[in-house]
C-alpha positions as CSV (number, residue, x, y, z in Angstrom):
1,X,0.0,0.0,0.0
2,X,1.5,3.3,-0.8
3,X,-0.4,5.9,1.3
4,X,-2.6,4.3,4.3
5,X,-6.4,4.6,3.5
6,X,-6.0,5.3,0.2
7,X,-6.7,3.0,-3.2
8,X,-3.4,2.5,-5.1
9,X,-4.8,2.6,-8.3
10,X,-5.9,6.2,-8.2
11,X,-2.9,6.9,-6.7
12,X,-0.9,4.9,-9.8
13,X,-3.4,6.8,-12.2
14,X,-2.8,10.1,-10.8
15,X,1.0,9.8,-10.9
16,X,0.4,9.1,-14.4
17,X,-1.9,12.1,-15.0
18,X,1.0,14.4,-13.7
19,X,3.8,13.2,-15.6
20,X,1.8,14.0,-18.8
21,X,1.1,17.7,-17.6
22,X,4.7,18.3,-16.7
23,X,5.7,16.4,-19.7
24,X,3.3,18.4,-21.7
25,X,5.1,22.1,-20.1
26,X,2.0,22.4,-18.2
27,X,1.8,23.2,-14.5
28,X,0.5,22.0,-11.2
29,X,-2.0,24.6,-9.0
30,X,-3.0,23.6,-5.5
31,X,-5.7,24.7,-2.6
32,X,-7.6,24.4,0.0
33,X,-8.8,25.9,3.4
34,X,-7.3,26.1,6.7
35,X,-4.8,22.9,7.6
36,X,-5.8,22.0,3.8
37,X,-4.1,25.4,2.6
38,X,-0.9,24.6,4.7
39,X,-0.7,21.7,3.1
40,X,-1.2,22.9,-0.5
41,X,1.5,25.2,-0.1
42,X,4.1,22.5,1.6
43,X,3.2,20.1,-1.8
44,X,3.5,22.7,-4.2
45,X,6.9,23.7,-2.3
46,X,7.8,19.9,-3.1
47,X,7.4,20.4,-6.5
48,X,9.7,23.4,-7.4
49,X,12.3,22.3,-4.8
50,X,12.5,18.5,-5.0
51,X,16.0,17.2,-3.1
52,X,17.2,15.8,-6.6
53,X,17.1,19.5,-8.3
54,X,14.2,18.8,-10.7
55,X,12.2,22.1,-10.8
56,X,8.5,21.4,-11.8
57,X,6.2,24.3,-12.2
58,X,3.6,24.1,-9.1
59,X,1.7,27.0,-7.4
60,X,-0.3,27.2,-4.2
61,X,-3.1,29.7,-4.9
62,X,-2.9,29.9,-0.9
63,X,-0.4,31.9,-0.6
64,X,-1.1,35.5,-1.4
65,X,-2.7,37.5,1.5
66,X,-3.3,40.4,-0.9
67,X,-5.0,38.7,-4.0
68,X,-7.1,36.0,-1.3
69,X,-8.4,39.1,0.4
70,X,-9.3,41.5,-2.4
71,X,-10.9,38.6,-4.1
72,X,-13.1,37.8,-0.8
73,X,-13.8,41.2,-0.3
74,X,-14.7,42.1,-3.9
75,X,-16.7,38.8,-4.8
76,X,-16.9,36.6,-1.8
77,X,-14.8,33.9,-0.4
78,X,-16.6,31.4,-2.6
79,X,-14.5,32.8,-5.3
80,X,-10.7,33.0,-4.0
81,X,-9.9,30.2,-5.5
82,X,-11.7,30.0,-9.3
83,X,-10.8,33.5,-9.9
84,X,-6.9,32.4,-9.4
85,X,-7.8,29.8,-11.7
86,X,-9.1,31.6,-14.1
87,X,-6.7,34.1,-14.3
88,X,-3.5,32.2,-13.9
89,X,-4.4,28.8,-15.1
90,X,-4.8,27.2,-18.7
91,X,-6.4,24.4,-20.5
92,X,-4.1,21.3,-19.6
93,X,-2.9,22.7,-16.6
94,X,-3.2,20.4,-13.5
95,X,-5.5,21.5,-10.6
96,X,-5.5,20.0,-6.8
97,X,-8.3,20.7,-4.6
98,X,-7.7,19.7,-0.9
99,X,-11.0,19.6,1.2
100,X,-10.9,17.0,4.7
101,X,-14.7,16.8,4.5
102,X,-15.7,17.9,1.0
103,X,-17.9,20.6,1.9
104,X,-15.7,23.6,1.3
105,X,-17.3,25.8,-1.0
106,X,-14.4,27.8,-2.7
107,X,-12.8,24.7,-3.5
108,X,-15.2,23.0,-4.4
109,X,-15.9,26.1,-7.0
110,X,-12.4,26.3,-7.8
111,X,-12.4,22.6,-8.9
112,X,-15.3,22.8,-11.1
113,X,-14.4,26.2,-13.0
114,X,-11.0,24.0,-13.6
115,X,-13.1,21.0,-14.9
116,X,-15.3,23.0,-17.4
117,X,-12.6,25.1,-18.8
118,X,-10.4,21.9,-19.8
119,X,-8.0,21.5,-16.8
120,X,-7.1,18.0,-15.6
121,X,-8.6,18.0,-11.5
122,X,-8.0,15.9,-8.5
123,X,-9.8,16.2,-5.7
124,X,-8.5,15.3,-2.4
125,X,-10.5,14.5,0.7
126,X,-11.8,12.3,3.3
127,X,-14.1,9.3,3.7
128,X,-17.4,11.8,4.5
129,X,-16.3,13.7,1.2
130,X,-17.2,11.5,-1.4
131,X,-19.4,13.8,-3.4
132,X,-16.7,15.8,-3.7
133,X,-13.7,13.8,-4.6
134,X,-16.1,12.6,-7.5
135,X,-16.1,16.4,-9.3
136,X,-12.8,15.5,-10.6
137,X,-11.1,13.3,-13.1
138,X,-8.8,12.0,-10.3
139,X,-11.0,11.9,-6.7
140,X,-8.3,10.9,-4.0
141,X,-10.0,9.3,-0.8
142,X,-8.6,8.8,2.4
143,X,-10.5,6.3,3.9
144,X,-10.8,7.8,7.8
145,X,-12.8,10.4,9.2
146,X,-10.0,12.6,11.7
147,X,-9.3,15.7,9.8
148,X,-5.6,14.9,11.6
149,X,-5.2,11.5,10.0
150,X,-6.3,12.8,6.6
151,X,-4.2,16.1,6.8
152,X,-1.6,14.3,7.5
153,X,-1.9,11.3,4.5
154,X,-2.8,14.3,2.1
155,X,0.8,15.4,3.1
156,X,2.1,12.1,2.8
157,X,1.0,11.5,-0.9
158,X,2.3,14.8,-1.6
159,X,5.3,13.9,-0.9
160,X,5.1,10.9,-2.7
161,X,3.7,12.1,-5.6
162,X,6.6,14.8,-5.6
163,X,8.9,11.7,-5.2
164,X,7.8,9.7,-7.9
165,X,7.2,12.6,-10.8
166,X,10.5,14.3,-10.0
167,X,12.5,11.0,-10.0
168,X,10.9,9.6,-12.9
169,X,12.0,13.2,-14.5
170,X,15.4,12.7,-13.1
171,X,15.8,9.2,-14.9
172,X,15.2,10.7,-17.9
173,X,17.5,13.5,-17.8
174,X,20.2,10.9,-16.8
175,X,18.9,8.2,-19.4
């Protein structure tokens, strides 16, 4: 089992998914709300950073105190996260919603602008957020109800996930 709780084939599938984007130039965008955010920005951090030097192209859109306010203020907090998307993101581009319980609504909004405007989506949550995770074209489910435990294996795919794309990267450059 790769991560604990969660199905190895979507796991295997979305590993897949991401090497085509990166392979493709596109790039990686990640959110969420609260412990969810934290993580977001850690995995995206994984991306452009890896320990073996590969430097994929990953934003948090949880980062910016400036742009998440001024879009809440202006047109709700519903909207932090679409309106990123929208304005930074493209068609092909990879998006990564992170939600513990799968009622969030600006990620849950973020996610479906993404989906209808031709972005590849993944949504990450726990066991009581199944409607959620199935908005996406990769729904990750961590089997558990704790927002802890499923913080903390959203964190440990991440790492993964960063472990697998950038090494399988780093092969080729060395191949």
């Amino acid at each position: 089992m790769l991560v604990a709780g969660v199905d190895e084939r979507a796991v295997e599938e979305l590993f897949r998914a991401l090497v085509m984007i990166f392979k493709d130039h596109h790039r990686l965008f990640l959110f969420g709300c609260g412990g969810s955010a934290s993580n977001a920005s850690h995995i995206a951090s994984e991306f452009v950073s890896h320990w073996t030097g590969i430097k994929l192209p990953a934003l948090a859109l949880t980062t910016d105190p400036a742009v998440l306010t001024a879009i809440a203020n202006d047109y709700g907090f519903e909207n932090v996260f679409c309106h990123q998307v929208e304005a930074l993101a493209q068609r092909g581009d990879f998006v990564i919603g992170l939600s513990t319980n799968g009622v969030a609504p600006a990620v849950e909004k973020g996610i479906q602008w993404a989906k209808d405007h031709g972005m590849v989506t993944s949504a990450w949550t726990g066991s009581k957020g199944l409607k959620f995770s199935r908005m996406s074209d990769h729904p990750i489910v961590v089997d558990k109800e704790w927002v802890g435990t499923i913080q903390e294996r959203h964190l440990e795919l991440g790492h993964l996930l960063s472990d697998l794309v950038c090494n399988h990267f780093l092969d080729r450059v060395k191949g």
